[in-house]
N, C-alpha and C positions, 0 to 999 in steps of 0.2 A: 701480679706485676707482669705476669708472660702473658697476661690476654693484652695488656695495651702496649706491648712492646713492639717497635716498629722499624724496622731495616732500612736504610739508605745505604744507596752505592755508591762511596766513594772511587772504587780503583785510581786509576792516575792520575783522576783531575786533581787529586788534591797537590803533584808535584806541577802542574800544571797553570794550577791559580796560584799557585807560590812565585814562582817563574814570572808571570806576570807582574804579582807588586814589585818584587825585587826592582825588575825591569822600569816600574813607575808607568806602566801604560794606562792606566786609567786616571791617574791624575794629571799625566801629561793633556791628554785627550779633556778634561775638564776643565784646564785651565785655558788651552784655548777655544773652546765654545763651552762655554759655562751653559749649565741648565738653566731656566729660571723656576726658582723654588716656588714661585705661589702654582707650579703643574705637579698635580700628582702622577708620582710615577721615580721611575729609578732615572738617573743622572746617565750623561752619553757614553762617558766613564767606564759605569759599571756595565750598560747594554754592549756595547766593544769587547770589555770583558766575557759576555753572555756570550757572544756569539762565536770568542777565539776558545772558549772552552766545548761549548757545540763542535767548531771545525775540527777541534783534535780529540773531539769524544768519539768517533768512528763509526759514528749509530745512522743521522740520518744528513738530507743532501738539502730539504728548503726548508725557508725560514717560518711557515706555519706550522712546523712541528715542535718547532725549539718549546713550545711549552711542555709540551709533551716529553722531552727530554729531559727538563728539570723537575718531570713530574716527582722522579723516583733520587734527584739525589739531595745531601745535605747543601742545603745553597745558607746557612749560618756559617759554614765550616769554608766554604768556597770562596764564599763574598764579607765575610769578617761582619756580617748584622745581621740581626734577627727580623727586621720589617718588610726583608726579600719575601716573593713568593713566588711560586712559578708561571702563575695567570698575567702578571704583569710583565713578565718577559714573553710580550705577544706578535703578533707579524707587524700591527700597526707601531708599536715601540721602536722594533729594530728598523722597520722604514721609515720613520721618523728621526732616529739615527744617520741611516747610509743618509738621506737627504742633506743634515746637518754637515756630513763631511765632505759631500760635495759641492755645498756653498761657501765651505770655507777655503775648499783649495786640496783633493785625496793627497796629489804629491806634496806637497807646502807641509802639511799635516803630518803624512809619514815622517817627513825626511825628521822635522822637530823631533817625534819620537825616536826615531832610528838613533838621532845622532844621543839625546838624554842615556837611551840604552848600551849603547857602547860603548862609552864613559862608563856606565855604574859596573859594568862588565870590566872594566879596566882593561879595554882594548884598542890598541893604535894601529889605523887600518893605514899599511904603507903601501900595501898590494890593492886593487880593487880589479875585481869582473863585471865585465857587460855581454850580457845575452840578452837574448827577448825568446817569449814564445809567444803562441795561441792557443786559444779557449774558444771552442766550438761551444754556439747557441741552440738548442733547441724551437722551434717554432718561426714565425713568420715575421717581419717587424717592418713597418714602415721606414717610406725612404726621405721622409724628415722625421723627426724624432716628437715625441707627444707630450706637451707640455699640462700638468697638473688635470689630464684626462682629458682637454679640448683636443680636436684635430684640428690643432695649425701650428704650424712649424715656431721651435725655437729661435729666437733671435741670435744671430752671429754675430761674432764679436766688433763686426765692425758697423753693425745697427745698435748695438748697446755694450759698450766697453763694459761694464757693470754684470754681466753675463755672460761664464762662461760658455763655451761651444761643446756638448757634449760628445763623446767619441762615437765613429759612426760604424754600425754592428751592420756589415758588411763581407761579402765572399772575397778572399785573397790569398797567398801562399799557404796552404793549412802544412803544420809539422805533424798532425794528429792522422791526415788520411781521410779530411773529411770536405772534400773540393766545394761539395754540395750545398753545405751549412755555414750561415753567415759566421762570423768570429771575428774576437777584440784580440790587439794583441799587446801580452807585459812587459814592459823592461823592467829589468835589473841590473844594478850595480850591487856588489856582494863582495864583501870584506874577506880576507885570503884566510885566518887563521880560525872563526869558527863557523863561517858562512854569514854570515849576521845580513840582509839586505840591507845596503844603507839607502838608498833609492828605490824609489817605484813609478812609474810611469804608462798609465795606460792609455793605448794608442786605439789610432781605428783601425779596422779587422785584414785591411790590404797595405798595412806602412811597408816600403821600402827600407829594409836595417841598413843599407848603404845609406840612405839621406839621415836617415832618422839619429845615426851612433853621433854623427859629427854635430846635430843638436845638440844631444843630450850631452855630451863631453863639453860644449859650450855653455849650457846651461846651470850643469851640477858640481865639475870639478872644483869650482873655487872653492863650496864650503866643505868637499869633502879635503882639499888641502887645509883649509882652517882650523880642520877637525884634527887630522892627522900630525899636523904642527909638524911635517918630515917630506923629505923627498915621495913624491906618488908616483907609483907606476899604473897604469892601466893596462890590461890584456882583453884583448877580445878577439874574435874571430877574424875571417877576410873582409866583412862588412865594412872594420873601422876603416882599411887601409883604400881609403879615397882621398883625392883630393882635398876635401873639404874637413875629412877627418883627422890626416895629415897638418893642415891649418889650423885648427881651433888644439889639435897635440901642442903644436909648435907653439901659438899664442899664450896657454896655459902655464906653459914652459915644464911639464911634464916627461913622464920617461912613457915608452907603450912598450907592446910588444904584440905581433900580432902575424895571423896567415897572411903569406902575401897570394893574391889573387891566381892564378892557373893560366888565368885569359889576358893577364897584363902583358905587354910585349915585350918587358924587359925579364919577365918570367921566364916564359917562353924561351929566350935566348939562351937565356943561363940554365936552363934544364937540356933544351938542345946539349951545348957544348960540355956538359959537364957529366950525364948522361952514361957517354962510352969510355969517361976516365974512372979509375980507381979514388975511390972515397977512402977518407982516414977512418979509422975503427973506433966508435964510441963504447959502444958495449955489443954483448953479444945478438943484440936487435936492429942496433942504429950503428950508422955511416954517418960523417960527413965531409961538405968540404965548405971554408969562410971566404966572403968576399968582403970586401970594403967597397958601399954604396953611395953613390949622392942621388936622391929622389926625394923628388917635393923639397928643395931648394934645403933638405935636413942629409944631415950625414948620420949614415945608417950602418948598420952592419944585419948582411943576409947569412943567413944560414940553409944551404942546402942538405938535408938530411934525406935520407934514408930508411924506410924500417922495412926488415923484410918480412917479418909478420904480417905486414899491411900490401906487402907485394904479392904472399902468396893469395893473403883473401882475394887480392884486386884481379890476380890472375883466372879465378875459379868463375870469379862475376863475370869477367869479361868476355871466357868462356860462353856461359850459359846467356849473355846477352846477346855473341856472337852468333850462336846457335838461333834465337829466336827471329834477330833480323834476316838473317838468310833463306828461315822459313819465309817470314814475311817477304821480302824480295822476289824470292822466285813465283809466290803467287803473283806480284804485283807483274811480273817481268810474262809470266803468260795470260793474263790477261789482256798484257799487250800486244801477243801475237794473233788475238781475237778480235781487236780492236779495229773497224775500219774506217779510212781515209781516202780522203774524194779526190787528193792528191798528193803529188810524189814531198811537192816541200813542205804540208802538214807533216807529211810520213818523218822526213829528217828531223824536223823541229821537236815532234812530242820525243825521238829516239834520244834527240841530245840531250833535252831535259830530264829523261828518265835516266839517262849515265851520270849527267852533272851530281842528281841527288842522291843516287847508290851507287858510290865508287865502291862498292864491298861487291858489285857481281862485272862480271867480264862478260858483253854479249859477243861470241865469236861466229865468225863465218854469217854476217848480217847480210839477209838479201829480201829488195821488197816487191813482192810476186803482185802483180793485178790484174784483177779478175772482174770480168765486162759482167754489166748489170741490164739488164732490159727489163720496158715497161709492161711488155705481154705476159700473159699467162702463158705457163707449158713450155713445149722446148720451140726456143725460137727458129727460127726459119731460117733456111738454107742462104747464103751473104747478106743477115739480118743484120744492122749497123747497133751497137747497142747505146742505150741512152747516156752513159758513161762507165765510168772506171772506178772500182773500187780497190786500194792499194792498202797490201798486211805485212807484217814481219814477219819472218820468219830467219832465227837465229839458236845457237846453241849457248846454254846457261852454264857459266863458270862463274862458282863462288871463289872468291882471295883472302877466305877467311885467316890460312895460314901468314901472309903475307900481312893483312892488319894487327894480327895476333901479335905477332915479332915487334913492330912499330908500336903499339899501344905497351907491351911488356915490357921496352925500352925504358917506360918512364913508371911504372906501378912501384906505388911505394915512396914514393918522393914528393917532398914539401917543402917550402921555404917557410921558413919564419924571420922577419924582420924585428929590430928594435934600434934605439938609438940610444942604448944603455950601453957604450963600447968596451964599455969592463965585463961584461958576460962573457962567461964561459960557454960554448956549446952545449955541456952540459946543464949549467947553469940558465941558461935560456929554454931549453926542451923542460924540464923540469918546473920551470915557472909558467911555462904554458900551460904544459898538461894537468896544470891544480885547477884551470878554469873547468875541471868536472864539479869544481864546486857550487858553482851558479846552477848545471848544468844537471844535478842532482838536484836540487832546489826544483829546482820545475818538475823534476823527475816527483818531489813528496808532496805539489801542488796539483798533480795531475792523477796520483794515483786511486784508485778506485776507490777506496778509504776512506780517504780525506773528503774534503766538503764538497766538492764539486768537480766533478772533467767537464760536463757541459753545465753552464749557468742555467737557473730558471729565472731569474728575474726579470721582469718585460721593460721597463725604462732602464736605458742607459746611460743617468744618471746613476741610478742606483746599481747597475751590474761595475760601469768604474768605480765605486766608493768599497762594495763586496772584493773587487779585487786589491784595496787595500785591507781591508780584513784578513783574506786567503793570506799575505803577504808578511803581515802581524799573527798571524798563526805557524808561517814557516819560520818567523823570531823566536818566536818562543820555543818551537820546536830545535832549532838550531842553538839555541841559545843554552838549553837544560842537557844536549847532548856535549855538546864542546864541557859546559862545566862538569858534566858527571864523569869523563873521559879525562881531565883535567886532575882532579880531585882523587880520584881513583890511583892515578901514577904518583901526586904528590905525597898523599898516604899510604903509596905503596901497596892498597889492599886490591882485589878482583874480585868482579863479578862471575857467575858461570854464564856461558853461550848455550846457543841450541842444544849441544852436544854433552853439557856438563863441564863443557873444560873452561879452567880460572881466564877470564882475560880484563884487562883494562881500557877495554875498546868498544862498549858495547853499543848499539844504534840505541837511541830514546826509542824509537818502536818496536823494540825487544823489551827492552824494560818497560814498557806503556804494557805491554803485554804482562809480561810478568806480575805485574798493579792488579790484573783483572780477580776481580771476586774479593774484593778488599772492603767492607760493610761498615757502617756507620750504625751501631745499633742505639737506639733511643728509649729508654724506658720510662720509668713511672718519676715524678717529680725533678725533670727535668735531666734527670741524669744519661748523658751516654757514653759510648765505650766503642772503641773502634777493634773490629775483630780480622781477622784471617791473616795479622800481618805473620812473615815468619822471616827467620837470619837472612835471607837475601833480601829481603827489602827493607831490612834495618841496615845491613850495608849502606846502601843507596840514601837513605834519611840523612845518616850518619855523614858520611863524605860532603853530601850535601849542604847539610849545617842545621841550625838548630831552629829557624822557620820553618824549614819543611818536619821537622820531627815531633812542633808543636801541632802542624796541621794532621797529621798521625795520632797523638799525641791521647 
């Protein structure tokens, strides 16, 4: 019986693929693009499945390995049938998949899912987040896009309504640090109490979040107030607060809450004058002081805060950035005294424009010496007239670092936040902002090394937008097992241990994903198997969990 007995690794995925039926992601996804049965092969369903248990198995980054990945686990135990195998979850399957999703519509698609899972979750999203990031691409890609392997350009939507426009994998804003490398970029909208994304949306690689928020707030609000059946508030960054984001706020008839811009001129005003007065005391961090607003034809209430933790970081930066311009300057300011000009009002012009642009240096005691040029060889000749005049600077370099120092200091640490929710509290509004770390983590578990990808490999961007609803559908699920285990935990009253050993009720899902690791599926003779390595912390975890996950244990 011990020669044919055979090890599968289950560790996490089996809390993993639990999470998922719960959630109903594979039937969701099969009910709006059904397979057709006379193809052999597994259903869209289950391959979606395949790949969000790939993305949070932590092993490999493209999709020709994924066989390779289910070489070694129970996929009876994972996928609820025995006629899986792991040859059939192959690159062609899964691309035959992403394709599927993006003929049907990646956001349209999500959103059906997102909104089924929030329900079964029994969560009413009253709060939502919008951020966006980027995903840097590897490799070269044409600048129309390649349609089923021919070179000639996609049809635009307005040569074939019937076809969508796929997103264009392009250089723009990178948040990664990578100028160089074309990139798509994702939005989210993300529900305040366990992160859930309720929206996905991917853009092309140079979008504007100022044009782009006031779309998608026009686009997605309705059904996420349908969903919500309650007043919504939206929070986002200074991006929302435009014009046009302000409008489609106002149309929706919604609450927001958001940074108000630095560069706006009624900003400006109100940090001016409010600046060198005393702030009222929030806590031992933050100040403020409240105004009562009308902008964007909405009445508003701003809030000028304060944090001096972010005044002294800001002070230390500004420092050290003060110090680099002034290196830079003074190069630039003697090179100018090398510089020559053929005459005196060249000489004034390039001077004025060299102050205009570095008010951080003071050229004092400026005087411009000229010095006769001749076309001969050697030394010229006794009342030799010379061909012209060549005129230089020459000036003494005063940096003002101390004096912008004082001026920039004046305002370090200071931020308005806007909303038109007039019943907040100061406190109540800084506190509703600062949850949008929720989104803002989110991109933080879809970027990390780990996970399935920081840089995409897939070469159509068709299929790189359909993959980042997958990523997205993996940070659900991910989000989703941790809110419930964090949940469950405090209603039972019981704790996990941390790193450290100590009991808490707070643990990340990839702590516990870890903790899963070395969890076996043993299989032996006449069909019988037996799942080994579990011990009292991860019957905790079953346990709280409920009784799907203890049978996939089990």
């Amino acid at each position: 019986m011990h020669g044919t007995a055979v090890i599968k690794n289950l560790d996490h995925l089996g809390l993993v693929a639990t999470m998922i039926d719960e959630l109903d992601i594979e039937n969701s996804i099969d009910s709006e693009i059904p397979f057709d049965t006379n193809k052999k092969g597994l259903s869209y369903g289950m391959l979606v499945k395949a790949m969000i248990l790939n993305g949070l198995g932590y092993v490999n980054k493209q999709l020709y390995l994924t066989p390779r990945f289910f070489k070694d686990k129970p996929l009876e135990t994972l996928f609820g049938t025995p006629i899986i195998c792991a040859e059939q979850i192959n690159d062609d399957a899964l691309g035959r998949t992403l394709d599927a999703i993006y003929d049907y519509g990646v956001s349209e698609l999500y959103e059906k899912v997102s909104h089924k899972a929030v329900t079964l979750l029994g969560l009413t999203p009253s709060t939502v987040h919008l951020d966006s990031t980027s995903f840097h691409l590897d490799g070269a890609y044409r600048a129309f896009q390649v349609d089923n392997g021919l070179n000639q350009p996609i049809a635009s939507e307005d040569e074939d309504a019937k076809t969508p426009t796929p997103i264009k994998l392009i250089k723009g804003y990178s948040r990664d640090h990578h100028p160089n490398l074309n990139q798509v970029v994702l939005n989210l909208m993300v529900e305040h109490q366990a992160g859930i994304p309720l929206m996905m949306r991917a853009a092309d690689g140079n979008q504007i979040d100022a044009k782009a928020f006031a779309t998608l707030v026009d686009e997605h609000i309705d059904s996420l107030k349908a969903m919500s059946n309650t007043s919504l508030t939206l929070i986002a960054d200074a991006a929302l607060f435009t014009q046009k984001g302000l409008e489609a706020i106002k149309e929706k008839q919604i609450h927001f809450i958001s940074r108000v811009p630095h560069k706006l001129k009624e900003a400006k005003a109100l940090m001016h004058d409010e600046c060198s007065n005393t702030l009222t005391l929030l806590d031992e961090n933050y100040s403020f002081t409240e105004h009562a607003i009308t902008y964007g034809e909405m009445e508003q209430k701003w809030i000028l805060y304060k944090s001096a933790l972010s005044a002294q970081k800001e002070e230390k930066t500004l420092s050290k950035n003060l110090l680099h311009k002034s290196t830079d300057i003074t190069k630039k300011a003697k090179k100018l005294m090398i510089q020559p000009f053929f005459c005196e009002a060249d000489a004034l012009a390039t001077l004025g424009v060299f102050e205009s642009k570095n008010p951080l240096v003071s050229l004092k005691n400026a005087t411009l010496i000229s010095k006769p040029k001749f076309t001969t060889k050697g030394r010229p000749k006794p009342n030799q007239e010379p061909a012209h005049y060549e005129y230089y600077w020459q000036f003494d370099i005063t940096m003002q670092r101390d004096t912008f120092k004082s001026q920039s200091e004046e305002e370090s640490g200071y931020f308005i936040l806007a909303t038109n929710n007039l019943t907040l509290t100061p406190s109540e509004l800084l506190h509703e902002y600062k949850s949008q770390q929720r989104v803002e983590r989110g991109f933080r578990f879809l970027k990390s090394p780990e996970f399935l990808s920081d840089a995409l490999f897939l070469k159509k961007p068709q299929r790189i937008e359909a993959m980042l609803m997958i990523m997205t559908l993996c940070l659900m699920v991910y989000a989703a097992l941790e809110y419930k285990i964090r949940k469950e935990l405090k209603e039972q009253n019981k704790t996990f241990p941390n790193q450290l050993g100590k009991p808490i009720q707070n643990p990340t899902a990839r702590w516990v994903f870890e903790c899963f690791f070395a969890i076996h599926e043993l299989h032996m003779a006449k069909a019988q198997k037996m799942v080994v390595g579990l011990e009292n912390n991860h019957r905790v975890i079953l346990e709280v969990l409920g009784v799907n996950y203890l049978r996939r244990y089990g």
